[in-house]
C-alpha atoms as one frame of an Amber mdcrd trajectory, in Angstrom:
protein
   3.322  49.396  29.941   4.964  52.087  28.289   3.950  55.778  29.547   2.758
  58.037  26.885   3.008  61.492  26.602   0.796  63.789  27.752  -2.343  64.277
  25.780  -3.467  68.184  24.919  -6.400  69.706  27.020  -9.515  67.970  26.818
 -11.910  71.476  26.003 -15.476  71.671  25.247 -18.022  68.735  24.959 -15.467
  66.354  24.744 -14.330  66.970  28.370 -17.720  65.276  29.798 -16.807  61.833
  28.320 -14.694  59.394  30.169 -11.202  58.739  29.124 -10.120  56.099  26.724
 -11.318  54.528  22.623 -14.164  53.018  23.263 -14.553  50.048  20.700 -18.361
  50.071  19.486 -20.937  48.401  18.352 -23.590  49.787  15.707 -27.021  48.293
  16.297 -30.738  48.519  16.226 -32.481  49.951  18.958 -34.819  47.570  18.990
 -32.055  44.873  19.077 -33.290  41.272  20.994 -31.852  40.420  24.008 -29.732
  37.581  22.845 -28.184  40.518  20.666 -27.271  42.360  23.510 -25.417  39.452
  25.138 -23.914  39.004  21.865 -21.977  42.578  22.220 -21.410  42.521  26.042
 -20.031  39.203  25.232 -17.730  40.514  22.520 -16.346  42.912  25.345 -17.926
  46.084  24.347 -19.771  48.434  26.733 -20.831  50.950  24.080 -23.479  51.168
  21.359 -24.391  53.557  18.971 -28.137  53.466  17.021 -30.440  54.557  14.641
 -33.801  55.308  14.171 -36.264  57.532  12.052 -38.999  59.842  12.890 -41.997
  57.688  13.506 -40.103  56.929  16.713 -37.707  59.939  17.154 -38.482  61.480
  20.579 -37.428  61.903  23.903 -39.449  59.460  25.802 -37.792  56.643  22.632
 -34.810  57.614  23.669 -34.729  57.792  27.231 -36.687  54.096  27.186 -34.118
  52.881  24.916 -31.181  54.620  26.801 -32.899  52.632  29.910 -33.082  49.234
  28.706 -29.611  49.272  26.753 -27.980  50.542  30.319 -29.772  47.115  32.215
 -27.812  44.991  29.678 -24.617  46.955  31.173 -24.412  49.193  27.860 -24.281
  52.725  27.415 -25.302  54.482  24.571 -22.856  57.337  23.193 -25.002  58.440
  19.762 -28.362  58.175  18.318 -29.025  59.096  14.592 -32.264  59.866  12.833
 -32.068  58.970   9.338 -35.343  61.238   8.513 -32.599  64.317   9.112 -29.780
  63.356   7.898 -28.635  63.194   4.426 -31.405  65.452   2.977 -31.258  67.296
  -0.252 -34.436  69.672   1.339 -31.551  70.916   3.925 -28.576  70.744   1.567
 -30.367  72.252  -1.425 -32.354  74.639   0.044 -35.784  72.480  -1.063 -39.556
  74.149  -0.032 -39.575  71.872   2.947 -36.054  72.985   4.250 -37.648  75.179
   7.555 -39.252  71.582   8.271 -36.346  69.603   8.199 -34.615  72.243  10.270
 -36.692  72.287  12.778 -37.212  68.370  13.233 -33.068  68.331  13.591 -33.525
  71.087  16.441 -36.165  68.566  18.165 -33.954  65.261  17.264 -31.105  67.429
  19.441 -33.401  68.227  22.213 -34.598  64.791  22.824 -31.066  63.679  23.007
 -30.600  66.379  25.510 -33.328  65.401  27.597 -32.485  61.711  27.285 -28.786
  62.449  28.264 -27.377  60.996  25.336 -23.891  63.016  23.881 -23.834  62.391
  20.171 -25.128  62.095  16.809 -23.672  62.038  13.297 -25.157  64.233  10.540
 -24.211  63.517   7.013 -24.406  66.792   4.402 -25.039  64.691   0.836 -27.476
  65.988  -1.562 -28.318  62.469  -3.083 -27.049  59.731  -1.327 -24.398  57.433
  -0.576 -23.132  55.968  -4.133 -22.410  52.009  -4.884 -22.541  49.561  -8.227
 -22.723  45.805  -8.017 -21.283  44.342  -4.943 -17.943  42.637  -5.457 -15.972
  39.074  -3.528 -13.169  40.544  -1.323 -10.967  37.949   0.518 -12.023  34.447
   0.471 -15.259  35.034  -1.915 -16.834  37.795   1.262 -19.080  39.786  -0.784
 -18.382  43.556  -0.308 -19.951  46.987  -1.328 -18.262  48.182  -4.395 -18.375
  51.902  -6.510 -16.789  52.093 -10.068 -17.452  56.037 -11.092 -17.651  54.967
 -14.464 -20.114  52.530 -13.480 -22.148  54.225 -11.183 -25.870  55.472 -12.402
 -27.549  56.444  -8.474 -27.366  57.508  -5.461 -29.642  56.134  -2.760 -30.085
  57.268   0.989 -32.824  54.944   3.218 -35.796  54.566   0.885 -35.009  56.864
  -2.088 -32.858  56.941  -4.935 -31.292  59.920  -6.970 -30.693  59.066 -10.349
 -28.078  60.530 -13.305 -28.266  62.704 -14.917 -29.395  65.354 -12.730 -29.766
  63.871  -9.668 -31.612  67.182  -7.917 -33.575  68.184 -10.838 -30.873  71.001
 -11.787 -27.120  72.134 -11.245 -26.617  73.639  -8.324 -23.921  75.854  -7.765
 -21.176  75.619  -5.156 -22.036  79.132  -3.304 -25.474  77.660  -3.122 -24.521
  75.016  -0.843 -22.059  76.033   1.382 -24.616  78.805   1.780 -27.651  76.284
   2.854 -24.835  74.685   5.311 -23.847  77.934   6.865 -27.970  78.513   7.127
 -28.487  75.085   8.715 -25.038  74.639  10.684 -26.053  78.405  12.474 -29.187
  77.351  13.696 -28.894  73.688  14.866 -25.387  74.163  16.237 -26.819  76.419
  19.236 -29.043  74.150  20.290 -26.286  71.515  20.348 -24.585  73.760  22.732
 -27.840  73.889  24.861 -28.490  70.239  24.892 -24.646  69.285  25.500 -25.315
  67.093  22.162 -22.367  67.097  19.898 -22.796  66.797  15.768 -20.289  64.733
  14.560 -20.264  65.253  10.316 -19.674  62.638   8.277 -17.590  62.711   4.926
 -19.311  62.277   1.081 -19.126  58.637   0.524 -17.513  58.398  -1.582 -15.814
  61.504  -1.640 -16.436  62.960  -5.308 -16.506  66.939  -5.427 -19.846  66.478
  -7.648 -22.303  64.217  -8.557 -25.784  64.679 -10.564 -25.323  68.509 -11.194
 -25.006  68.513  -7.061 -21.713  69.657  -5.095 -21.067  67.196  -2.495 -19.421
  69.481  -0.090 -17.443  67.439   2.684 -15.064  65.327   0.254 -11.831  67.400
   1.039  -9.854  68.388   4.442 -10.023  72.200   3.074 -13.853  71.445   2.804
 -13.840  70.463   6.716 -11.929  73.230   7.959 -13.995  75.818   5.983 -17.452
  73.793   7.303 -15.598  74.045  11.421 -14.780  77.517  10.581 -18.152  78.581
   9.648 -20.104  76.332  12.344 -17.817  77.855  15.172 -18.940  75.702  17.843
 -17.095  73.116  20.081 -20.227  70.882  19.389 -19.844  70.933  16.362 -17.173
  67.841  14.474 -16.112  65.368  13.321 -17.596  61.607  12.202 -14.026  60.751
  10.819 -15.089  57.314   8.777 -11.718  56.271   7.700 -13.081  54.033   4.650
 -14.421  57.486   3.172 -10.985  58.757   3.407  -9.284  55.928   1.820 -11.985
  55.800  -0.930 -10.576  59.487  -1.851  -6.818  58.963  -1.025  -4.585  62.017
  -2.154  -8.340  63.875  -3.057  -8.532  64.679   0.409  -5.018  66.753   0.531
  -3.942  64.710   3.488  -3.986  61.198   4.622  -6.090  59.702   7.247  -3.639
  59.915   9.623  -3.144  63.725   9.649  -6.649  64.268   9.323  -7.025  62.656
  13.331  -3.964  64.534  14.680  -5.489  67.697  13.260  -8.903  67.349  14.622
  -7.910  66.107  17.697  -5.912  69.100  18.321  -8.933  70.627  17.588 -11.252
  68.723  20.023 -13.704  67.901  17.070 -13.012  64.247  16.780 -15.945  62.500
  18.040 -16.322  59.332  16.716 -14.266  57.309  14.217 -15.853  54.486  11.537
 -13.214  51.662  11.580 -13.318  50.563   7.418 -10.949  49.899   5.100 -10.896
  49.353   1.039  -8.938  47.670  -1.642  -7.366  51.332  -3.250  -8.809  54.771
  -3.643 -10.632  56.051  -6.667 -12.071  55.730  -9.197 -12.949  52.058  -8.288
 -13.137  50.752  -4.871 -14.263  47.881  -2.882 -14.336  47.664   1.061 -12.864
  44.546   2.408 -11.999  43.460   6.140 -10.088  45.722   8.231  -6.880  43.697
   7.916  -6.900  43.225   4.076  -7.275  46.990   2.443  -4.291  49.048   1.375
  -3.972  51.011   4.553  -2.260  49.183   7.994  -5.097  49.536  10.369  -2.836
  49.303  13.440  -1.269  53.006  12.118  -4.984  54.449  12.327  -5.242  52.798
  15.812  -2.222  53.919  16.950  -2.457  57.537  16.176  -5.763  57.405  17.904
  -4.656  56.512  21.025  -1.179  59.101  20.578  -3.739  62.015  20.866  -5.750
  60.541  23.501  -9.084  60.602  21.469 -11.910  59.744  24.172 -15.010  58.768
  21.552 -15.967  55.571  19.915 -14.720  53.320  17.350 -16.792  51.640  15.545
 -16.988  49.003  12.870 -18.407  50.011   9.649 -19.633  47.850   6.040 -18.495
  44.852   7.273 -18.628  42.382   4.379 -20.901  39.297   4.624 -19.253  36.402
   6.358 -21.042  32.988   6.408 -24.192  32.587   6.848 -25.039  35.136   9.487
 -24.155  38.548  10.008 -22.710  38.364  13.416 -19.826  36.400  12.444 -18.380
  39.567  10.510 -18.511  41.976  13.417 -17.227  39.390  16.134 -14.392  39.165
  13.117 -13.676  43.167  13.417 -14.830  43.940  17.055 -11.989  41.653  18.090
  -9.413  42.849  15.553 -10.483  46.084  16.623  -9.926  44.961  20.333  -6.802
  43.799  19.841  -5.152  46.463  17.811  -6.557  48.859  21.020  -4.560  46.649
  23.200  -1.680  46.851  21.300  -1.300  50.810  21.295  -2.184  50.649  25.026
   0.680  48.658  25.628   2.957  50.868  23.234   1.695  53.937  23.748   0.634
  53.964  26.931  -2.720  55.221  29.020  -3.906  58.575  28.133  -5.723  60.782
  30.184
């Protein structure tokens, strides 16, 4: 094995988590048992899950935390979809102080239930998509065309063109209700040893519906770390988000991991590639988009980045879902096993 080079200081929140990419799986928490064979059987010891707030609690999460762990997996993150991606936080709505204040309690149930991470998305209406479209071999695959594209549409709702919020909001206005939400939550991240991992605009279009979409740069990032200024406060680097923008972002996908590593704000990475960037995209299989997969893996292990990988819009193999992600968990695998071998162990 070759010996690679030694990694910069593990600071901050990051430092509690074990060595080493940890290839994950995405499932529900109220996955069946066979389901759980199913992953430990694909080789991976980490999950990460969602859930909304009719169940969001402590006592959810510590049960769920408990019965993952006796099927010999651990579970790194837990998302609440009821707090994330919502225009009352990023628009400054009448029930804003609500929303605020159920993030604070999603981050001190995953405090008390022990569990490290959770991803927060910042988009004021949605995640954007127009008809699916075949990728290799007739796979169907999630597809945006901006000329195309009439909606936005996060968990049961959908924001509509032209005015997707109701009005145009300015800019100011939303880096502003960031800075307001970012100040409050991120202490209590800090308390509960939770870290926020933020997720890119997907896709990554400056504005949409009269609404600035406020993550869909790297100068957009470093402004949002700046003004959090907290080491549990990051990164949820989905690489298919920075593909879908290509040169938009003002650096590739490759320095954007180097940098935040350096940083110790990398805490999780969503493994998905597409066919080209914008204006008109379609996700495909890891090994079959324009960007050599191995490179992103690679780099990853390089800077000794300790969080999960996981595999993201995985399009429809067969007749049954699982056949996809046993396709990328052990592409995934292998490409790991590949830089360990090249790169060497990092520690």
């Amino acid at each position: 094995m070759a010996t690679g080079r030694a990694s910069a200081a593990v600071t901050g929140p990051l430092a509690k988590i074990a060595p080493g990419i940890k290839v994950t799986a995405q499932i529900s928490p109220e996955a069946k048992d066979e389901d759980l064979a199913f992953i430990r059987q694909m080789g991976v010891e980490h999950v990460v899950l969602w859930t909304d707030a009719s169940k969001s609690s402590a006592a959810y999460y510590i049960e769920r935390k408990a019965r993952f762990a006796k099927n010999d997996l651990s579970v790194y993150g837990f998302g609440n979809r009821d707090v994330h991606n919502q225009d009352a936080i990023v628009l400054n709505l009448p029930n804003r102080d609500a929303k605020v204040e159920e993030y604070k309690r999603h981050l001190q149930s995953l405090g008390s239930a022990g569990i490290p991470y959770t991803t927060y998305a910042h988009m004021p209406n949605g995640i954007w998509s127009t008809d699916p479209l075949p990728t290799r071999g007739g796979a169907v695959a999630r597809s945006f065309d901006e000329k195309q594209a009439k909606f936005g549409r996060w968990h049961d709702r959908e924001f509509h063109l032209p005015l997707t919020n109701g009005r145009e909001y300015s800019e100011n206005e939303v880096w502003d209700n960031y800075a307001h939400f970012i100040g409050q939550v991120a202490r209590v991240a800090e308390d509960q040893n939770v870290m926020i991992g933020i997720h890119p605009d997907d896709p990554p279009i400056a504005r949409m519906g009269g609404a600035p979409r406020i993550f869909s740069t790297f100068a957009d990032y470093k402004k949002a770390l700046a003004i959090a200024k907290s080491p549990n406060v990051g990164v949820c680097l989905c690489i298919g988000c920075w593909l879908e923008g290509g040169d938009l972002w003002g650096v590739d996908a490759v320095t954007a991991i180097r940098h935040f590593a350096a940083e110790n704000k990398l805490f999780k990475v969503h493994f998905r590639n597409v066919d080209k960037p914008l204006p008109h995209f379609t996700e495909t299989f890891i090994d079959d988009g324009y960007q050599d997969m191995y490179a992103i893996m690679r780099t990853l292990q390089e800077v000794g980045f300790r969080g999960v990988v996981i595999p993201d819009h995985i399009p429809r193999m067969g007749d049954d879902p699982r056949l996809g992600t046993a396709y990328t968990i052990g592409y995934m695998r292998a490409l790991l096993k590949r830089a360990e071998e090249e790169v060497g162990a990092r520690v």
